[in-house]
C-alpha positions as CSV (number, residue, x, y, z in Angstrom):
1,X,-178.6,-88.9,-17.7
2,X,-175.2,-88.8,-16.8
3,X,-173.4,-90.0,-14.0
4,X,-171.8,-88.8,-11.6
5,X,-169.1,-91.3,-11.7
6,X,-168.5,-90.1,-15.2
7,X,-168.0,-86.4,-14.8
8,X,-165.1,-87.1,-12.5
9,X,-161.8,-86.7,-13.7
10,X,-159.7,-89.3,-14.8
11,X,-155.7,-90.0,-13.3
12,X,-153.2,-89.5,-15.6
13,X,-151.2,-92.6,-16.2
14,X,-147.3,-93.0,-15.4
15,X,-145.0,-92.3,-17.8
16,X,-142.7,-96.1,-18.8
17,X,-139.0,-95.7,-18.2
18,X,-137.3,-97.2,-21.3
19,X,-134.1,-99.2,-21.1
20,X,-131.2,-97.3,-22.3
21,X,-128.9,-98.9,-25.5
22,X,-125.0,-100.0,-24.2
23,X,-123.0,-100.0,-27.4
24,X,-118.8,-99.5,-27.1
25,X,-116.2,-99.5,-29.8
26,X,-112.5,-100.0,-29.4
27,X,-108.7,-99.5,-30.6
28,X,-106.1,-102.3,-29.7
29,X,-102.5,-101.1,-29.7
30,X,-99.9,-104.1,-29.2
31,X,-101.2,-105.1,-25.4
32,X,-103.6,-101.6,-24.5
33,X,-106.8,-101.3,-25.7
34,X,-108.6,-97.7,-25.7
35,X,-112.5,-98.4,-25.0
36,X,-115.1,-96.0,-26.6
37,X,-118.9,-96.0,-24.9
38,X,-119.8,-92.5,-26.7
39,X,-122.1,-94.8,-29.3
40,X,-124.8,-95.7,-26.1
41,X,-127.8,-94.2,-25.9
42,X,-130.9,-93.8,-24.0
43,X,-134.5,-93.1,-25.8
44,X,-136.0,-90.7,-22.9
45,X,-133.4,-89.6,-20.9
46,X,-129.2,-90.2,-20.3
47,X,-127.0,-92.0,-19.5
48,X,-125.8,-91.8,-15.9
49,X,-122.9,-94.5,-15.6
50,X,-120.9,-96.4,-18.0
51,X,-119.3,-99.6,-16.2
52,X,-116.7,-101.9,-17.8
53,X,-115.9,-105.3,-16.8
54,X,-112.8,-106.6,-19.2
55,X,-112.7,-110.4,-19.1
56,X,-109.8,-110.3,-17.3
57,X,-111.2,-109.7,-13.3
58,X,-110.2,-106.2,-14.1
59,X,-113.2,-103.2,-13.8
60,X,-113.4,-99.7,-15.0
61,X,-115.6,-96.5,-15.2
62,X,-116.1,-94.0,-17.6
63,X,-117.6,-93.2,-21.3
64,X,-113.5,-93.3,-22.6
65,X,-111.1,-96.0,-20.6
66,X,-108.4,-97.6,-21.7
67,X,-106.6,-101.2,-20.2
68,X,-103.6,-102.8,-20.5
69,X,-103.8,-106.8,-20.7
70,X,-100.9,-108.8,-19.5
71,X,-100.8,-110.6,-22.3
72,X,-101.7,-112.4,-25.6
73,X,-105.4,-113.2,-26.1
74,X,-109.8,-112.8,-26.5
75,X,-111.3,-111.5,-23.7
76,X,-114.9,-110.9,-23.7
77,X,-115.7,-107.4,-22.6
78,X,-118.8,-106.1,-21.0
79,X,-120.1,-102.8,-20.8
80,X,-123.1,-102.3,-18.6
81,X,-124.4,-98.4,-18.8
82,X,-127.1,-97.6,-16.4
83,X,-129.8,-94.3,-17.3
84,X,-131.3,-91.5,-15.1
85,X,-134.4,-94.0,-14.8
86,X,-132.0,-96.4,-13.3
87,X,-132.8,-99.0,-15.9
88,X,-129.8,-100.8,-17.4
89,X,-128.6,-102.2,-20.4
90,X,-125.6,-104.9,-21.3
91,X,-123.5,-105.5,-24.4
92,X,-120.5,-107.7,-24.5
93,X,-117.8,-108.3,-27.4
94,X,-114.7,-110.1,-27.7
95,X,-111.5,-108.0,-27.9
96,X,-108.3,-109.8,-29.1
97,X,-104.9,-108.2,-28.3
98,X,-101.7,-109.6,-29.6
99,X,-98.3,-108.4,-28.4
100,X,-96.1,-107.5,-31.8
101,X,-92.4,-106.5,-31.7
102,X,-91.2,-104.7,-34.6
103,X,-88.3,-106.2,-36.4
104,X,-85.1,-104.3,-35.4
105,X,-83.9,-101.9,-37.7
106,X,-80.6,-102.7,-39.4
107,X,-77.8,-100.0,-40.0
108,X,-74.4,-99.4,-42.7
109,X,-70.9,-99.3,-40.3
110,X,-69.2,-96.7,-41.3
111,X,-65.9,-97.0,-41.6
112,X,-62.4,-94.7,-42.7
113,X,-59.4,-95.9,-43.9
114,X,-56.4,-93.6,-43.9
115,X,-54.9,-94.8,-47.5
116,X,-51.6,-92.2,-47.3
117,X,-50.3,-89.1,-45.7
118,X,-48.3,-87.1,-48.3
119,X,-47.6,-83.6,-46.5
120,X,-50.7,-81.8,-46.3
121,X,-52.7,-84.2,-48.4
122,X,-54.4,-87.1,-47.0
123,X,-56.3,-89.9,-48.7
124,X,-59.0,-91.6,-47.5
125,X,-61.5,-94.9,-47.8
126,X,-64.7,-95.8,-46.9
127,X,-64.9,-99.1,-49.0
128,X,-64.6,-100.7,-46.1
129,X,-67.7,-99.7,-44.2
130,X,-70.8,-102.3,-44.3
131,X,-74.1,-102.7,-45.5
132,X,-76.6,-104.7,-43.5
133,X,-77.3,-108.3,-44.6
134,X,-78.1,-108.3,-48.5
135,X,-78.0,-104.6,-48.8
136,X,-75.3,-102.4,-50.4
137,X,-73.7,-99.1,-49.6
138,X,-75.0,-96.2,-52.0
139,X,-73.3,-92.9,-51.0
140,X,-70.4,-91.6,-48.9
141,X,-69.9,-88.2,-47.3
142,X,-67.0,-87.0,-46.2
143,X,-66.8,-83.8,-44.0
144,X,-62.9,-82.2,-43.1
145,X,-62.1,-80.1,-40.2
146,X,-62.4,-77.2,-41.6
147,X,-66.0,-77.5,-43.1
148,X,-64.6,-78.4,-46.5
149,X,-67.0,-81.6,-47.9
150,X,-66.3,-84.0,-50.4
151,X,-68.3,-87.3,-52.0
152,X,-67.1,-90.5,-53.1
153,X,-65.8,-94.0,-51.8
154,X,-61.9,-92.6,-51.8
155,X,-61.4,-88.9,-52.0
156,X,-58.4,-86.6,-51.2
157,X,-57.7,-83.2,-49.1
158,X,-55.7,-80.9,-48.3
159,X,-55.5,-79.0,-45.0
160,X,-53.8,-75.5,-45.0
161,X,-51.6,-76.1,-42.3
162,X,-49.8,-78.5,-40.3
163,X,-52.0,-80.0,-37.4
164,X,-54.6,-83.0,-36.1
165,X,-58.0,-82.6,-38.1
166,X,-60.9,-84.8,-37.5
167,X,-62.1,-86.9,-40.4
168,X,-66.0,-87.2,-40.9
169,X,-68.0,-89.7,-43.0
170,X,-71.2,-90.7,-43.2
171,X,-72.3,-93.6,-45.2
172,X,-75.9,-94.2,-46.6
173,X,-77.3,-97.8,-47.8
174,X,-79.6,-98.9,-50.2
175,X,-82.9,-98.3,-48.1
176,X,-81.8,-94.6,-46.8
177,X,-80.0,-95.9,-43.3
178,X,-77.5,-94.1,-42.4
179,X,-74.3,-93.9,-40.3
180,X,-71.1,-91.8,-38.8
181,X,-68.1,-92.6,-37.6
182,X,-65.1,-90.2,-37.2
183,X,-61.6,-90.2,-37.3
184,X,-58.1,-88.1,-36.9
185,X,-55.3,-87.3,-39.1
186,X,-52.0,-85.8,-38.5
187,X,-50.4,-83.7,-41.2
188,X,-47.1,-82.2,-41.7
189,X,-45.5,-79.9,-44.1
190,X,-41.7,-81.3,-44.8
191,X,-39.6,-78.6,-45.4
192,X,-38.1,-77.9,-48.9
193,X,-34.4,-78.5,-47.8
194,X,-32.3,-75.5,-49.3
195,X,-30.0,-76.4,-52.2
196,X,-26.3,-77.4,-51.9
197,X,-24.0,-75.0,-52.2
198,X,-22.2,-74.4,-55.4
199,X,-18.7,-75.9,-55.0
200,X,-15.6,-73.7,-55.0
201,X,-14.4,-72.5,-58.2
202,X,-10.9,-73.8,-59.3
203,X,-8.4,-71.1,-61.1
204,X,-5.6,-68.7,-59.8
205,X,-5.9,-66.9,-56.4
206,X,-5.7,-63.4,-57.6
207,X,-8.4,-64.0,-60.4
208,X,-10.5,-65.3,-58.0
209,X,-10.3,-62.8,-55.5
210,X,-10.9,-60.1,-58.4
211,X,-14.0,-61.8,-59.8
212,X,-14.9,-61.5,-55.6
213,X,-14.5,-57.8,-55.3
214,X,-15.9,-57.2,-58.6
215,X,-19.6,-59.1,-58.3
216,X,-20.3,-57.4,-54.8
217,X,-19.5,-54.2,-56.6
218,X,-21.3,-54.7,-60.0
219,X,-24.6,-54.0,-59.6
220,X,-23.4,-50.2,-59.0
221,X,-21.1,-49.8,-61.5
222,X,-21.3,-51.2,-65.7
223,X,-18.6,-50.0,-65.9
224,X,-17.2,-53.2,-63.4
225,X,-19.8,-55.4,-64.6
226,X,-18.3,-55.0,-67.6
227,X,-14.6,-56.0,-66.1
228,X,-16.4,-58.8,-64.4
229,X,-17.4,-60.0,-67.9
230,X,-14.1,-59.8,-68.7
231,X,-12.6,-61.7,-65.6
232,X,-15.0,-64.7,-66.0
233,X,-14.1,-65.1,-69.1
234,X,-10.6,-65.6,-68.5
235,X,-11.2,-67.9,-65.5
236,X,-13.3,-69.9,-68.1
237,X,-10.2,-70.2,-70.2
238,X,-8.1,-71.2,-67.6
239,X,-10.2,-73.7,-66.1
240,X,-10.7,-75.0,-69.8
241,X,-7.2,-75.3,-70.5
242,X,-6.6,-76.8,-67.4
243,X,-9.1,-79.4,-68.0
244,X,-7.7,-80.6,-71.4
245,X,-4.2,-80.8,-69.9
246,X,-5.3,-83.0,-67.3
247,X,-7.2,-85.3,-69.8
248,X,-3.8,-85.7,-71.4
C-alpha cells in the first residue's frame, strides 16, 4: 500500500547562481593604456557591471576604458565584473607602461648662392646647403619665377625681362628629407650702346658736298647712283694721294 506521504508532490529545487568569468585585455600607448573587458563572461546569465581598479588609487567603469598613468611603471590592475545574479568574479594583471620620445627627426638646410648676374642670366648654387650629421645631399630643385624648373647643384636662367624674381630650391638628402628655402634676384638688361659715328671724310669741299646731294638722291635715280660711283671714286684718289704725300 502506498502512502499518502508518497503521492504528494515533491518541491522543485532552486536553481544555483554560478559566478560569472572577469577576463580583460589591453593596449599600452607611451603613458595611456586602452582596457578591453569584452573577453568576460557569465555561464547562466550577464554581465551587469564591469569595475576597474588601476594600481594607481584611480577607478573606472565600463566594458572599454582607457587611463592615463603619470608616469613610468607596473601597476597591477583589477577588474572585478559583477552578473545579473549579483555574484562576482576578480582578475588582476600587471600592466607596464613606459614613456618613449621618438628621436627628433633631422632635416637638409637648404641653401642659394647667387654665383653671377650677367644681364638677364643668373647663376645659381646650392652646394652650400647641408645634410644632417653623416648624411649627404642627393638632389636639388630649382623652381624660377616664372614656373620655369631646372635640376642640378649649379644651374643657370634666363628671365625675359628686366625685374626681381624669386629663386626657389628645394634640396633632398640621402633618407628622402627634404627642405626649401627662397631667394631674390634682380636682373637688368644693359643696353647695346649705338656705334660711334663714322668720322668726317677728308677731301675738297665741293666734292664733298656733291657726294652729299647725290646719296640722298640715289636711291631714285641710277642714273645719279651711277655719278655717285663716280664721285667716290675720285674722293678715294684724292684722299689716296694725299696720304702718300704726307708720308713723304
Amino acid at each position: 500500500m502506498v502512502g499518502i506521504a508518497s503521492l504528494a508532490p515533491k518541491s522543485k529545487p532552486e536553481s544555483v547562481n554560478r559566478s560569472p568569468v572577469a577576463d580583460f585585455s589591453y593596449k599600452a600607448n607611451n603613458l595611456t593604456v586602452e582596457f578591453n573587458a569584452s573577453t568576460s563572461s557569465d555561464p547562466d546569465g550577464t554581465i551587469t557591471n564591469y569595475s576597474w581598479s588601476f594600481g594607481d588609487e584611480s577607478e573606472g567603469t565600463g566594458i572599454v576604458v582607457e587611463h592615463g598613468y603619470l608616469a613610468n611603471g607596473t601597476y597591477e590592475v583589477s577588474l572585478t565584473v559583477t552578473d545579473n545574479g549579483n555574484e562576482k568574479n576578480t582578475s588582476k594583471k600587471g600592466v607596464t607602461v613606459v614613456l618613449t620620445v621618438e628621436p627628433k627627426k633631422e632635416f637638409p638646410v637648404a641653401v642659394i648662392k647667387i654665383i653671377g648676374v650677367d644681364n638677364l642670366t643668373v647663376t645659381v648654387s646650392g652646394e652650400y646647403s647641408r645634410a644632417p650629421t653623416n648624411g649627404s645631399i642627393a638632389s636639388y630643385s630649382w623652381t624660377f619665377e616664372g614656373g620655369e624648373t631646372a635640376t642640378g647643384a649649379v644651374v643657370s636662367h634666363t628671365f625675359a625681362a628686366n625685374g626681381t624674381y624669386n629663386i626657389t630650391l628645394t634640396v633632398t638628402d640621402n633618407l628622402g628629407a627634404t627642405n626649401t628655402t627662397t631667394r631674390s634676384v634682380s636682373v637688368t638688361q644693359t643696353p647695346t650702346p649705338p656705334p660711334p659715328p663714322p668720322p668726317p671724310e677728308k677731301g675738297p669741299r665741293g666734292l664733298l658736298r656733291a657726294i652729299e646731294i647725290h646719296e640722298r638722291k640715289a636711291g631714285r635715280n641710277q642714273g645719279l647712283q651711277n655719278s655717285l660711283d663716280h664721285l667716290r671714286s675720285n674722293l678715294a684718289k684724292w684722299t689716296k694721294s694725299h696720304a702718300t704725300a704726307a708720308m713723304q
